[in-house]
N, C-alpha and C positions, 0 to 999 in steps of 0.2 A: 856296317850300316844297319838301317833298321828293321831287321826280319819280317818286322808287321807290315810292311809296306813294301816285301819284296816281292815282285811283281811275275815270277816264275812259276810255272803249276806242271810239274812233273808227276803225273800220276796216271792208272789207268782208267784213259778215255776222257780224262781231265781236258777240257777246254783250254788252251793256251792262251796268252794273253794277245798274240799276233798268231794268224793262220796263214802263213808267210807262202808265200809257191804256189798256192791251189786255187787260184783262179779260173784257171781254162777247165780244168776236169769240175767245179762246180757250174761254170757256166753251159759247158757239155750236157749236165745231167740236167740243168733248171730248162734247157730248150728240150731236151727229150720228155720233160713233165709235162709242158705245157703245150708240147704237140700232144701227149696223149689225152689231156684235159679239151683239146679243141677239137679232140675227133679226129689225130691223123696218128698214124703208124709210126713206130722206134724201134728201135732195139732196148732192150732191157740192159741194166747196167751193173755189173760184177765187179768190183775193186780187186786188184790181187797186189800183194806186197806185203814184205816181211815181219816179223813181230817192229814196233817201233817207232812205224813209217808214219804212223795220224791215221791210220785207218776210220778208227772207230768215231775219232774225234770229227774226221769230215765226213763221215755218213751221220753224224749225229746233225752238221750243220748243214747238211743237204736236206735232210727233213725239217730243220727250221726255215731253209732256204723254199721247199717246199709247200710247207704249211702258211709262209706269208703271199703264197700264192693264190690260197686259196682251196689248196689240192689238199683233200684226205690220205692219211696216212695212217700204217701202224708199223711198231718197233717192235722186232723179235734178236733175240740173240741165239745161236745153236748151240750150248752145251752136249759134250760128249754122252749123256747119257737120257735125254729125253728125244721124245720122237717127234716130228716134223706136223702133224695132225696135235698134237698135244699143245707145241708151241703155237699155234695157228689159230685154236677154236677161240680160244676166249680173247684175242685183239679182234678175230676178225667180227664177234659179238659186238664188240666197242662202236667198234668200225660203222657196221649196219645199224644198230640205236644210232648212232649218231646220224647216218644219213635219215635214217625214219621220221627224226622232227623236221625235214624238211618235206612241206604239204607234195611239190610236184618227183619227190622218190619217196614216197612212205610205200607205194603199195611194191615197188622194185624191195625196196630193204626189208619189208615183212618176209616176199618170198624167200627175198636172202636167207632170213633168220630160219624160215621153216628147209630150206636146204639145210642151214647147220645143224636144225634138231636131226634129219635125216642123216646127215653125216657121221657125228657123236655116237646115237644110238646103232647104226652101221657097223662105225670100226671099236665101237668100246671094246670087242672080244679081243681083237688084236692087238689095240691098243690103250693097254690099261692104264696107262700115266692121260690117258684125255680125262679133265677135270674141270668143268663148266658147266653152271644152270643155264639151261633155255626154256623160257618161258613159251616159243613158241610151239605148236604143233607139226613135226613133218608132213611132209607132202607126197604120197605112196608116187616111186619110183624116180624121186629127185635125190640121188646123193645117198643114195640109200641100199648100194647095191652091195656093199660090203670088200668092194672092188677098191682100190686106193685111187689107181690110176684114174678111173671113170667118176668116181667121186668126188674127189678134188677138183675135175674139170667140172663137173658139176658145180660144184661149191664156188670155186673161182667166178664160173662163167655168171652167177648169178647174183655176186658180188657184182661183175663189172656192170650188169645190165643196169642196177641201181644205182651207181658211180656216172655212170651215163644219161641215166632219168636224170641227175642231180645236178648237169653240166657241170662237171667234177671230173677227177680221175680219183683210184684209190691207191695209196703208194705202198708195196712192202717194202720196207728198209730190213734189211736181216743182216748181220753181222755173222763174222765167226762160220761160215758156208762149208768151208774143209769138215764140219762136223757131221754135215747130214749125209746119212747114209743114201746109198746109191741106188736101191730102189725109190727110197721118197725123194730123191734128189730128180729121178726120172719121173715120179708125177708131178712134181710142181712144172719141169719144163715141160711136159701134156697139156697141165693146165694151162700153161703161157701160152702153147702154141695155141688150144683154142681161141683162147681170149683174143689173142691178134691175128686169127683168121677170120674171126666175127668184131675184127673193129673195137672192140671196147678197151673202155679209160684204165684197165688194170695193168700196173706191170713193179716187178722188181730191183730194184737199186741195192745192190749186197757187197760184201765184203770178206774177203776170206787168205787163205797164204797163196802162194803161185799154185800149188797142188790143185789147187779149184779147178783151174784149166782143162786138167787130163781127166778131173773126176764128171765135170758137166762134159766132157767127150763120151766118157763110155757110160755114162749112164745114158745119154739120148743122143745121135748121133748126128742130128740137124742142130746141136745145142748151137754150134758158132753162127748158126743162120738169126738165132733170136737174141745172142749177147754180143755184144763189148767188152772187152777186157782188160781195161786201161789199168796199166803197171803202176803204182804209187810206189818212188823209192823217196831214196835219200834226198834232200835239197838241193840243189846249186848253189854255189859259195854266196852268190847274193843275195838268195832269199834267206839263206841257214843266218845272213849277216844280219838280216832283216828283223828275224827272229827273236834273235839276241840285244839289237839294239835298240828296237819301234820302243819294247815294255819298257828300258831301264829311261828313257829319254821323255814317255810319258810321265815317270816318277824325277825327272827333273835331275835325272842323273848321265851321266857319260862313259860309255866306256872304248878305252883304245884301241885304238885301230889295231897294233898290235896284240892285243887281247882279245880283240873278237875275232882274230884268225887263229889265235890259238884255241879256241874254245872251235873252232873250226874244224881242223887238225882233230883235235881229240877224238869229236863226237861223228868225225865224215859227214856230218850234215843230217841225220838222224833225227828226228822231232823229237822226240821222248829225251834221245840224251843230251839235246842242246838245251833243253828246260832242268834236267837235270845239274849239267857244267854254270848253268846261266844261275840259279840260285845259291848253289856253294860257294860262287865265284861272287855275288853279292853280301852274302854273309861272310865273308872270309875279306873283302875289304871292311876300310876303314872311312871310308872317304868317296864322293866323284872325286876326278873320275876312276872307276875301277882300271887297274892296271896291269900288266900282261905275269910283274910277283905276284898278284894277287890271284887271279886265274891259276898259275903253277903253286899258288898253294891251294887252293881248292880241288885240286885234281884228287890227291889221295882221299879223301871226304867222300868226292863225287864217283871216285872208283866202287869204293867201300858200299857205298850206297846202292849203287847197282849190284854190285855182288852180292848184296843181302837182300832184295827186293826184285830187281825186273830179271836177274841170271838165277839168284837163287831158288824160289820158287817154282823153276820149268826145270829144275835139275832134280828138285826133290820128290818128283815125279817117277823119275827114272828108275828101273832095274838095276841091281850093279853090272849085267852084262849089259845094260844098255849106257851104262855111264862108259864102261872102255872104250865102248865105240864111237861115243861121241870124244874121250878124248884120243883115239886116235886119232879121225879126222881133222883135233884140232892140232897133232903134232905134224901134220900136212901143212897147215897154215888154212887161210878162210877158205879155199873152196871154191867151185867144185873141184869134190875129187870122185875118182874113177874107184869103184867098188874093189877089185883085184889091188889097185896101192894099199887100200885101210885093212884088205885080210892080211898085205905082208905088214903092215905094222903090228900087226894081234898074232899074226904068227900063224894064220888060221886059214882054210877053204874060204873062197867066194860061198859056196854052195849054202856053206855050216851058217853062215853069216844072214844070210835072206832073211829069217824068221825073227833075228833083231831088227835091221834095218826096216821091214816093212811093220815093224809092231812102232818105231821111231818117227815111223811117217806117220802113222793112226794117230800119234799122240799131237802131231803140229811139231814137232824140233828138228824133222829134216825132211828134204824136199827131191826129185830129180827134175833135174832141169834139162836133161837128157839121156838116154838109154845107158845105164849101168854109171852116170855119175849119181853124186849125194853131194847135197849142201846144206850149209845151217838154215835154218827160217831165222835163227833170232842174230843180227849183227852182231858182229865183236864178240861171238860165242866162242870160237876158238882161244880167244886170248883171255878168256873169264876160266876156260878148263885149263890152263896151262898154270894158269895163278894156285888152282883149288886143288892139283892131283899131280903131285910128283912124278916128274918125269919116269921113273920108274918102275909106276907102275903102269907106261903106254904098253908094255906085253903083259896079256893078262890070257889064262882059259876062257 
């Protein structure tokens, strides 16, 4: 059929053609916004769930979901190699101009702005990836203290006062959270707690692997008193069906029931791979309605594709003693496995083995989901190593 009009968008953070399942965890977060925008108290909201899941794609539509509310917001993403002050100064600049054109918070969002010059000029020394003009002037001993912790509360808290002048809330959406490091991970939860012990409209909506869990533990240890940490997995057979059929039926097309359980089957209900199964499997017919040969020819395609794009690229990351180890666990099968099984695969000490697994987890590719197991973050990781590294070489030094 006709590629130009196939209605599949497999990519990452790519908006899908149906947001199939996500109902209740958007409606969750759109009442937690607009209790904060009317002046009452919530809980902050943390996503956790594996590479795959729609993460990014429904925190992207919770801040449109947001922003037609009314509610200001700003969008950060956490890469492994900048710092938490860096990604923060220049939206929450945005942020503040924006509330300033509004006559009843201009004088809240000035302050704001003169806390961020204080802030900036504060931590430049520490933080030399902070890179932002401020026109405003600091405010001697607002945010200014050189302090992270007490700064950011600083900074936050005077965010929210203007968010508040503004009958507003201001929202962080942050993505990608397993990245930030565990001191600044412990002042933004500071921040938060001030903010909602003084009431105001500011709070967070984030996204990150299941690891987020144990890291907002031990970085602050009231963290679970301030967040939610709603699990986004796989789909349920009906919505994953939902998925696959709402886009092709909008395009005037059909596909078999047989075939949409098979595209089922394949992808276990995974967002990303049932956009990925869902467009090979249109390209690979010829005709509505697609049919359950047509999906079984599309699979090799739609393998390929992923092995070269969403498995290839988090592999080529790796150490080669970080590659054995992941495919040991994947000659376990998916997972979790118990630390002590993957050293007799390698042939190896639990002990000798720590210093990979924990450098495995810093990267996002594997997770504990409890005391001495490991598992994959990305689905169907195990059977992507199985395909790319000879079984022979699961014993390695």
């Amino acid at each position: 059929m006709d590629p130009i009009t196939n209605p599949y968008a497999p990519g990452a953070g790519t908006m899908p053609p149906e947001l199939a399942g996500r109902d209740a965890i958007r409606d969750r977060v759109r009442i937690c916004l607009a209790r904060f925008a009317t002046g009452k108290s919530d809980k902050s909201i943390l996503m956790v769930g594996l590479r795959g899941v729609g993460k990014t794609v429904l925190l992207d539509q919770m801040r449109r979901d947001a922003e037609a509310q009314g509610i200001h917001t700003i969008r950060i993403e956490a890469p492994e190699d900048r710092s938490l002050p860096a990604m923060l100064a220049p939206q929450l600049r945005i942020a503040l101009l924006r509330l300033s054109r509004m006559e009843r918070a201009r004088e809240g969002a000035r302050k704001g702005l003169r806390a961020l010059a204080g802030f900036v000029g504060a931590l430049k020394a520490s933080y030399g990836d902070i890179e932002v003009g401020i026109d405003a002037e600091s405010l001697p001993g607002l945010a200014d203290n050189g302090d992270l912790e007490s700064d950011l509360s600083d900074l936050l808290q005077s965010a929210g006062e203007a968010a508040k002048s503004a009958g507003t809330a201001l929202v962080l959406f942050i993505d990608e959270m397993q990245y930030i490091n565990e001191k600044e991970f412990g002042a933004l939860i500071a921040a938060l707690h001030r903010c909602n012990h003084n009431n105001l409209p500011l709070t967070v909506v984030g996204a990150g692997l299941p690891q987020l869990l144990a890291r907002a533990g031990n970085a602050k240890s009231y963290a679970e008193r301030l967040f939610d940490f709603p699990m986004i997995g796989a789909l349920d057979k009906n919505a994953a069906s939902d998925a696959i059929t709402k886009p092709a039926a909008a395009e005037g097309v059909i596909i078999e029931k047989n075939a949409v359980r098979r595209i089922v089957e394949h992808t276990r209900g995974y967002a990303y791979f049932l956009q990925e199964w869902g467009k090979h499997s249109w390209d690979a017919a010829d005709e509505s309605p697609i049919t359950l040969e047509d999906v079984e020819s599309a699979t090799g395609t739609a393998v390929a594709a992923l092995d070269e794009s969403f498995f290839r690229v988090r592999l080529d990351r790796l150490t080669p003693a970080e590659k054995r180890y992941m495919r040991a666990m994947a000659a376990l099968g998916p997972g979790p496995h118990r630390s002590g099984d993957i050293a007799d695969v390698l042939g190896q000490k639990v002990t000798s083995l720590g210093p990979t697994r924990n450098n495995l987890i810093a990267k996002g590719m594997v997770w504990s989901p409890s005391h001495g197991d490991t598992a994959f973050t990305v689905p169907l990781f195990d059977e992507f190593m199985r395909r790319i590294m000879p079984s022979d070489t699961e014993r390695g030094t």
